[in-house]
N, C-alpha and C positions, 0 to 999 in steps of 0.2 A: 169710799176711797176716791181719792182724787185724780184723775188721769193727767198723766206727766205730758206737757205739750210737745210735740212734733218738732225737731230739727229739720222734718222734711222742706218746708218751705221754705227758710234758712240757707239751705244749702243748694238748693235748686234756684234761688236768688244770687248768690255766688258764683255759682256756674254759669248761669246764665252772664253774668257781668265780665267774668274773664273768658268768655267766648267772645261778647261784641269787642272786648281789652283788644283778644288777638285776631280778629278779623278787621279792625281798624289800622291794627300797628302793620297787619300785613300788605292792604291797600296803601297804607303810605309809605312804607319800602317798596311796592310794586310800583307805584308813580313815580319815586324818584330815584331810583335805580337807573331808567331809561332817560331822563332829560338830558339833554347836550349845555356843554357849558358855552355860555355865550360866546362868541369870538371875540376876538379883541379889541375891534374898530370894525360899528356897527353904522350904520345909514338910516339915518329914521327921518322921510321913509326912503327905502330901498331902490324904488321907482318913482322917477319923477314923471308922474302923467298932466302930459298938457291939454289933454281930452281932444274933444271938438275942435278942430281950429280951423278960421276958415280965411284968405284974404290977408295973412298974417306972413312975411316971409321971414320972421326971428323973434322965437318964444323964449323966456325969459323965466328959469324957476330957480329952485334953491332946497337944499337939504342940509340936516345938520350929521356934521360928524363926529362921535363919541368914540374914546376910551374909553371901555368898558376895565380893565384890567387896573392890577395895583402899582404898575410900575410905567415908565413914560413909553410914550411910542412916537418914533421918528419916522414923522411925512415926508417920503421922498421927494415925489412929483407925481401926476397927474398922468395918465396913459388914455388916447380917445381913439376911438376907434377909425374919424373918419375925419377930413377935415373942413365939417361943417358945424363946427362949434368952438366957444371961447368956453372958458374955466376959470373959473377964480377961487382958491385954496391954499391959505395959508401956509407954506410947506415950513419943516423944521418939527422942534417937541412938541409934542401932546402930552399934558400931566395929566397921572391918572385920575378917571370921574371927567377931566374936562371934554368939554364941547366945542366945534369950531364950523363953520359955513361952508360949506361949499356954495357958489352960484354957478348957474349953466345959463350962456346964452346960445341955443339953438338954432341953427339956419334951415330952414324947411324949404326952399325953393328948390322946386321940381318935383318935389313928390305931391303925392296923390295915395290916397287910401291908408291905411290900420301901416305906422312904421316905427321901428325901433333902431337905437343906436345903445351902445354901452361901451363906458369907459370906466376904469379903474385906478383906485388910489393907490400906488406902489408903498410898503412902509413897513420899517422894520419894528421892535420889539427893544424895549432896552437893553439886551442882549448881543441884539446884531448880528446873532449868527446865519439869517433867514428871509430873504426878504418874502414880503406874504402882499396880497391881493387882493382887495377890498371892490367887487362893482356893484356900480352904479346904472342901474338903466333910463334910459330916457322914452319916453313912450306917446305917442300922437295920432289922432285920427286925421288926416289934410283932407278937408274935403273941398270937391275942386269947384269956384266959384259957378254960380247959377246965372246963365246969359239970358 
């Protein structure tokens, strides 16, 4: 007589496949359940570091700025916090996906050690019900000339 073979392995193969099924599917509804949606106009990067600087009284950087979203965004103007810097920034629409420069030129005389300044891009939504805030920080170590 012939012995009729086993479903056991069959079916413990199966099982096991829609165990890793819903242990994957539930790790990636865990991940992205929690992620934040981008904002809307993003700073890449965020911080402009001028590092080390030494004997320099106006450092000179740049960052770009992105519409992340699918409809325009209108740059108002430019907000700084102190008045030892210039700005240069397109103001008016941003189409969505586009990019556009910001430059900062920084005046450092007087300081000394680890300092920071930050200023922000005022700028509505093509909506315009809101206006929203976008900063930029500026970031420097002055270290004071060696006599």
């Amino acid at each position: 007589m012939k012995k009729k073979p086993s479903l056991f392995p069959v079916v413990n193969a199966l099982l096991v496949c829609c165990l890793c099924a819903g242990v994957a599917a539930f790790a990636y509804w865990d991940l992205t359940r929690f992620q934040q949606p981008l904002p809307p106009l993003i700073a890449e990067p965020a911080v402009i570091d001028f590092g080390d600087i030494q004997g320099i009284e106006r450092v000179r950087g740049t960052t770009s700025i992105k519409n992340t979203t699918k409809q325009s965004i209108r740059i108002l103007r430019v907000i700084v916090s102190c008045r030892c810097g210039d700005v240069n920034l397109r103001i008016g629409e941003l189409l969505p996906g586009e990019t556009t420069e910001l430059s900062v030129s920084w005046d450092v005389r007087g300081r000394t050690g680890r300092t920071e300044e930050t200023l922000a891009i005022a700028y509505v939504l093509d909506d315009g019900l809101q206006q929203q805030l976008l900063p930029v920080r500026l970031r420097a170590n002055v270290v004071a000339n060696s006599q």
